[in-house]
C-alpha positions in Angstrom: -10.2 18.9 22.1 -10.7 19.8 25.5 -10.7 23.5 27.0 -7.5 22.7 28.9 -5.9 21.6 26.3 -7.0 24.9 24.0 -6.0 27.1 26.4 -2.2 25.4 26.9 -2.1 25.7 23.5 -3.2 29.3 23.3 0.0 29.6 26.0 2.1 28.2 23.5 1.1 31.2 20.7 4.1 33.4 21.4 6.6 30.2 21.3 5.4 29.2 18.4 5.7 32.6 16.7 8.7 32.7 17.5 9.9 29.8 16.2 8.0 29.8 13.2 10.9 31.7 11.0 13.1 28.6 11.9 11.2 25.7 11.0 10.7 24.0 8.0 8.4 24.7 4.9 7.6 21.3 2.5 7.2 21.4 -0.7 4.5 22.4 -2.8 2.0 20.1 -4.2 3.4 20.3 -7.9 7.3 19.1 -6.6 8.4 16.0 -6.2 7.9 14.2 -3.1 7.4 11.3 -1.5 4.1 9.5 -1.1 2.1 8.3 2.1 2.9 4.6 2.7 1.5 2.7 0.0 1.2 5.2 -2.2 2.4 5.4 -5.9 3.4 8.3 -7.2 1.4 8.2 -10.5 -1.4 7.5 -8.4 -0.5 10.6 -6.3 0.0 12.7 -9.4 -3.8 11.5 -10.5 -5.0 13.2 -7.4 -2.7 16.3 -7.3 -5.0 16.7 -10.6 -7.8 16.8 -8.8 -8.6 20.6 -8.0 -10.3 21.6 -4.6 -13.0 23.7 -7.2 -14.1 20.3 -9.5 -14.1 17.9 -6.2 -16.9 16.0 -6.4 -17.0 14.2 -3.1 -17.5 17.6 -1.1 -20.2 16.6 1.6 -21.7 20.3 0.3 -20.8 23.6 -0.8 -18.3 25.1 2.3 -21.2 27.7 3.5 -19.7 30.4 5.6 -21.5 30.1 8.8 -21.7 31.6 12.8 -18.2 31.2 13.7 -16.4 31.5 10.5 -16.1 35.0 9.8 -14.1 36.3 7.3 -11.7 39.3 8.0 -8.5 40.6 8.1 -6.5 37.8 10.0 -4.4 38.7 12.9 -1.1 37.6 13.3 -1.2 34.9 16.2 -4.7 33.9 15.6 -4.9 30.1 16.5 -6.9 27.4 15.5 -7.4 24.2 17.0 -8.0 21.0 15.2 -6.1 18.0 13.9 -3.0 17.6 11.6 -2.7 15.0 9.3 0.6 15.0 7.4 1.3 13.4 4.0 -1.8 10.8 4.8 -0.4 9.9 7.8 -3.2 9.7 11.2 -4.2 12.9 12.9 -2.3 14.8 15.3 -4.1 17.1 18.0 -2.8 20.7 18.6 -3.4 24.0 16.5 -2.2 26.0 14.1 -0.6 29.8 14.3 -1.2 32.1 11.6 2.0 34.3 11.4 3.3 36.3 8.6 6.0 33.8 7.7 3.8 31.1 7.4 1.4 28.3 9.3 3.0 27.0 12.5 1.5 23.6 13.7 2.7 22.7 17.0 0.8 18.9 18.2 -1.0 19.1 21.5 2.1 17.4 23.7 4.7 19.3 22.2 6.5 17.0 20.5 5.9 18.2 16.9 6.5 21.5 15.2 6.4 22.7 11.3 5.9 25.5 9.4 3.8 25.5 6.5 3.9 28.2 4.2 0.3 30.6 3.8 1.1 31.4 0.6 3.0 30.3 -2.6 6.2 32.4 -3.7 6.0 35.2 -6.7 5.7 33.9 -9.9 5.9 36.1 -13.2 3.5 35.5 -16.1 2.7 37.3 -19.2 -0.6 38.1 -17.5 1.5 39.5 -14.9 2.6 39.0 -11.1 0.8 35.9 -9.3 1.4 33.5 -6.5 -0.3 30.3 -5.9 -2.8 29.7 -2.8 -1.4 27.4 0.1 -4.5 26.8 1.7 -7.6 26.0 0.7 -11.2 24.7 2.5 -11.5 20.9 0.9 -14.5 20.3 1.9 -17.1 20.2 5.2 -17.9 17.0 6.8 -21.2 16.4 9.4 -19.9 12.7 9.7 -19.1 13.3 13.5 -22.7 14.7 14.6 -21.3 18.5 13.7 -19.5 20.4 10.9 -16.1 19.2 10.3 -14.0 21.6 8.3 -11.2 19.9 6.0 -8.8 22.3 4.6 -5.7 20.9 2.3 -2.7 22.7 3.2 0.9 22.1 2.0 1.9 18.7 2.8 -1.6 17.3 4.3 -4.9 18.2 6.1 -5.8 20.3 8.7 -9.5 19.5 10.3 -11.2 21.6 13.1 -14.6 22.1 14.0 -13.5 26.3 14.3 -12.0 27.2 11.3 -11.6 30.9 12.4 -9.2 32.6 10.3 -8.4 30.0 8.4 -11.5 30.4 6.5 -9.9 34.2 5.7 -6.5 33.1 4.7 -8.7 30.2 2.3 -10.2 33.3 0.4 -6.8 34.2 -0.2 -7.2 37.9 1.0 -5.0 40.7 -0.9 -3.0 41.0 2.0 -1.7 37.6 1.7 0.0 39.3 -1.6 2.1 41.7 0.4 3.8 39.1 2.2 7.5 38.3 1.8 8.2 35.7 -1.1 9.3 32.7 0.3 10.7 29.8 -2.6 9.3 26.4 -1.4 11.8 23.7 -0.4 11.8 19.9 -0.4 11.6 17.7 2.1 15.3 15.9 3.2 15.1 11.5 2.6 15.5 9.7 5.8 18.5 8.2 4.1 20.8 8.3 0.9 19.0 6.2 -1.6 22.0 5.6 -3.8 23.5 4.2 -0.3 22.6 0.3 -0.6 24.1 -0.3 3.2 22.9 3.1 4.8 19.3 1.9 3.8 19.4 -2.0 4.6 20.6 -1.1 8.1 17.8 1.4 8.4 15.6 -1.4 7.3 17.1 -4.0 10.0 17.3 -1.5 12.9 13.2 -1.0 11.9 12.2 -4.6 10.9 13.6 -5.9 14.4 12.5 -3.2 16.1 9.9 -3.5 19.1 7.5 -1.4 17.1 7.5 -4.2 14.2 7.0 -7.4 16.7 4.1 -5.7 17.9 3.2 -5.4 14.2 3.8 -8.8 13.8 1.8 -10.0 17.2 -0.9 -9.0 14.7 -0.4 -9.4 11.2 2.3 -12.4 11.2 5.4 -12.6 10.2 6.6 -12.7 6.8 9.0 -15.9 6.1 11.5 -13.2 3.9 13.5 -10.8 5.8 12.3 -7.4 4.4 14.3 -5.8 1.4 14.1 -2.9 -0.8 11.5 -2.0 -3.4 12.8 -2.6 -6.9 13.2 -0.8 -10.2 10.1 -2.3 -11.3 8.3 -0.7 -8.2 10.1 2.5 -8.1 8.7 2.8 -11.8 5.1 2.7 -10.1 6.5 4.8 -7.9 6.0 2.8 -4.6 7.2 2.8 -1.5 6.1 -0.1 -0.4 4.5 -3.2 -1.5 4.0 -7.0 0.1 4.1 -9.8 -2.6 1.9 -12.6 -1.6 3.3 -15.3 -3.4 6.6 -15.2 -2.1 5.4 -13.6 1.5 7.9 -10.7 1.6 7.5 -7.0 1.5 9.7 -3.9 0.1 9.8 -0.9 1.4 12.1 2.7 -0.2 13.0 4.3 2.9 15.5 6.4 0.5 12.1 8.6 -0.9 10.7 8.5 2.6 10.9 11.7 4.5 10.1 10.9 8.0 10.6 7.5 10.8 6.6 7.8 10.9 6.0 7.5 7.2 8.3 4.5 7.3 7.1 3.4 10.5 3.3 4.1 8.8 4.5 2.3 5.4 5.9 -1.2 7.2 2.4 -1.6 8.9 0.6 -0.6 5.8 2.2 -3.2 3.9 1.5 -5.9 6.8 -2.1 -5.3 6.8 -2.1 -6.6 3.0 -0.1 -9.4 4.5 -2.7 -10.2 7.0 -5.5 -9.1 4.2 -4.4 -11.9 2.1 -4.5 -14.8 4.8 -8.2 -13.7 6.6 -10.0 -12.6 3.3 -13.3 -13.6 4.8 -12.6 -12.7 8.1 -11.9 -9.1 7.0 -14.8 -8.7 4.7 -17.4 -9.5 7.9 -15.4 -6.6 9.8 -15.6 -4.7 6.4 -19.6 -4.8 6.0 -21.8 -1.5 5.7 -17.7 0.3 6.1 -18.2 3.7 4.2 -15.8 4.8 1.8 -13.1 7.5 1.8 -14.1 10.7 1.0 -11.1 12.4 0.2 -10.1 12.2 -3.4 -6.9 13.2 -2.4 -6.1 10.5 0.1 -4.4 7.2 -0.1 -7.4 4.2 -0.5 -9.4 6.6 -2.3 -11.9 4.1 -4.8 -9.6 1.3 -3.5 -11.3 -1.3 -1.2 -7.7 -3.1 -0.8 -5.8 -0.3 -0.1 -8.5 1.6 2.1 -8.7 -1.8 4.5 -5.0 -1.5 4.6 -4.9 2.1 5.3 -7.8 1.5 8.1 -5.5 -1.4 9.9 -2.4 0.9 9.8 -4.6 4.0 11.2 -6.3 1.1 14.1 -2.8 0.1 14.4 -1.1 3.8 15.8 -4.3 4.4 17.6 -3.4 1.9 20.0 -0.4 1.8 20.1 -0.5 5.8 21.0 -3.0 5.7 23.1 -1.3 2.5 25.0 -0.6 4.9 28.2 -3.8 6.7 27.8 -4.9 8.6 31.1 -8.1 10.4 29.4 -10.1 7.2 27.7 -12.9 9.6 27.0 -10.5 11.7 25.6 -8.5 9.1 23.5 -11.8 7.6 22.1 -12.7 11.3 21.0 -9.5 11.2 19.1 -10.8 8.0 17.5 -13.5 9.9 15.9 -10.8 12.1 13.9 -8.9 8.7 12.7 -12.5 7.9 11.5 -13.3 10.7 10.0 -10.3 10.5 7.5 -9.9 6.7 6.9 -13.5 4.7 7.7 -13.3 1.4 8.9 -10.3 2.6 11.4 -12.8 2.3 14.5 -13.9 -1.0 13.4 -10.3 -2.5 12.7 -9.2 -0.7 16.6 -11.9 -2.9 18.3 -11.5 -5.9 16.4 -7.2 -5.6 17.0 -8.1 -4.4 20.6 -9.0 -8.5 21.2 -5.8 -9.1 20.4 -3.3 -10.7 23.1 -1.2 -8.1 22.1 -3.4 -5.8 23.4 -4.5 -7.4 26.6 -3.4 -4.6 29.2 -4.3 -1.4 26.9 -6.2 0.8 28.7 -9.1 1.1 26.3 -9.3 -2.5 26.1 -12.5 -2.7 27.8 -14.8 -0.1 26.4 -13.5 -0.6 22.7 -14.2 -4.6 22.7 -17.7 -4.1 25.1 -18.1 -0.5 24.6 -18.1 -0.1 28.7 -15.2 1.0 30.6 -13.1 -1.5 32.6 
């Protein structure tokens, strides 16, 4: 992230404190909630399992370094970095440490949440407790320098800086002191139990220009889309493509956001497009390094990491399709990369599309030079 953009962001520290009481806090980690498109819930519960203090795929021991001191965190300290929420790709901005809780705000503005510091008080027979909200996952050197992953409520934070974070990961007494706040769940996009509210949502996305740029790349399924059955909301999906019958499903009733939905249609495309250019894929695929993250979707699954890597390649370009700063956007790249492997790869190889004729980033992605 650039120095500009830090110090805009810095600007933004007293707007986002104040509007931190008002915005929303997701769920905890142990209530239900939906899953990252593609994912199954059982599979999700399988990695909720997996503590930060028994993860074995930490690139080392999180070493506190220059730069990472540990002390009482100030209200309106801010750390800049990258968001990624329930799996979804990275967003650029910082996070706010208040006393009411985390407040993300994304580098242009357009997204603010709250996510809390700190669980609520619970009672025990041992006594008083309350559960930690944030804690440093693991450090990365994938990108040249130390990339700090921490798991907060709902997703992943990564910065290069962790700052205070690194205090409020310790979980410091005076996190204790703070007012007990119950967490909440996250609203559906729709009424589940509402067959037509959720088939028009469904249409109005399906024939949407966001999906026939989808389908510019992955095809076209024969089947109009419909909704994921009883046999798949036993798995717990929200999405799934069935080869044999070339048609896909998605649950847009356990979905809690556009982009998740948005996130799970192009997800579910890729396996579409996975299934027709097997051999085509695994050439891209070669020497592609695998997930690190225990806790993310495509974990220890080649077919769903491709998937994950298309969709990721996939809102890359697409957000960056009006980029002014290709240096800038490229750096970005590096972030998608860093969480999903393969995503660079898949951008340059999609880049050649027609679909993708005019994008500014054309050029240097397909030759690596600038146009």
């Amino acid at each position: 992230m650039s120095l500009r953009t830090a110090l805009r962001l810095a600007g933004c520290a007293a707007l986002v404190l104040a509007a931190g009481a008002a915005t929303h806090i997701v769920a905890p980690a142990g209530a239900r909630r939906p899953a990252v498109g593609g994912y199954s819930e059982s599979l999700a519960a399988r990695h909720r399992a997996l503590t930060t203090p028994g993860d074995t795929l930490r690139a080392r021991l999180a070493d506190v370094k220059g730069g990472t001191h540990r002390g009482r965190t100030m209200p309106g300290s801010l750390v800049v970095g990258y968001f990624s929420a329930r799996g979804l790709p990275p967003m650029q901005g910082a996070l706010t440490v208040t006393d009411t809780g985390l407040v993300f705000r994304s580098a242009d503005g357009r997204f603010t949440t709250t996510l809390p510091v700190v669980g609520p008080v619970r009672q025990s027979p041992e006594g008083r407790w309350r559960a930690a909200a944030v804690s440093l996952a693991y450090v990365d050197p994938a990108l040249g320098r130390d990339s700090y992953l921490f798991r907060v409520d709902g997703g992943v934070f990564e910065t290069e800086a962790p700052g205070p974070l690194m205090d409020v990961a310790a979980h410091p007494s005076w996190l204790d002191s703070l007012g007990s706040r119950e967490w909440t769940a996250d609203r559906a996009l729709v009424n589940e139990a509402d067959d037509a509210a959720v088939r028009e949502l469904l249409a109005a996305l399906t024939f949407s220009p966001y999906a026939d740029s989808l389908y510019a790349i992955f095809g076209r399924p024969e089947r109009t889309a419909g909704v994921v059955g009883e046999r798949g909301r036993a798995a717990g999906r929200l999405g799934e493509y069935i080869a044999s019958r070339d048609s896909l499903a998605l649950d847009p009733g356990r979905m809690s956001s556009e982009a998740q939905l948005r996130h799970t249609l192009a997800h579910e495309l890729a396996h579409r497009w996975q299934a027709r250019s097997a051999a085509q894929l695994a050439a891209l695929w070669r020497g592609t390094a695998a997930i690190r993250d225990p806790k993310r979707y495509g974990y220890d699954n080649v077919s769903e990491h491709q998937a994950e890597a298309a969709a990721f390649a996939v809102h890359f370009l697409l957000a960056s399709a009006a980029a002014r700063d290709p240096s800038g956007e490229l750096a970005t790249l590096d972030h998608y990369e860093l969480l999903v492997p393969g995503t660079r790869t898949m951008a340059r190889y999609f880049a050649m599309q027609p679909v993708f004729l005019r994008h500014p980033l054309r050029a240097v992605l397909t030759t690596g030079r600038a146009g």
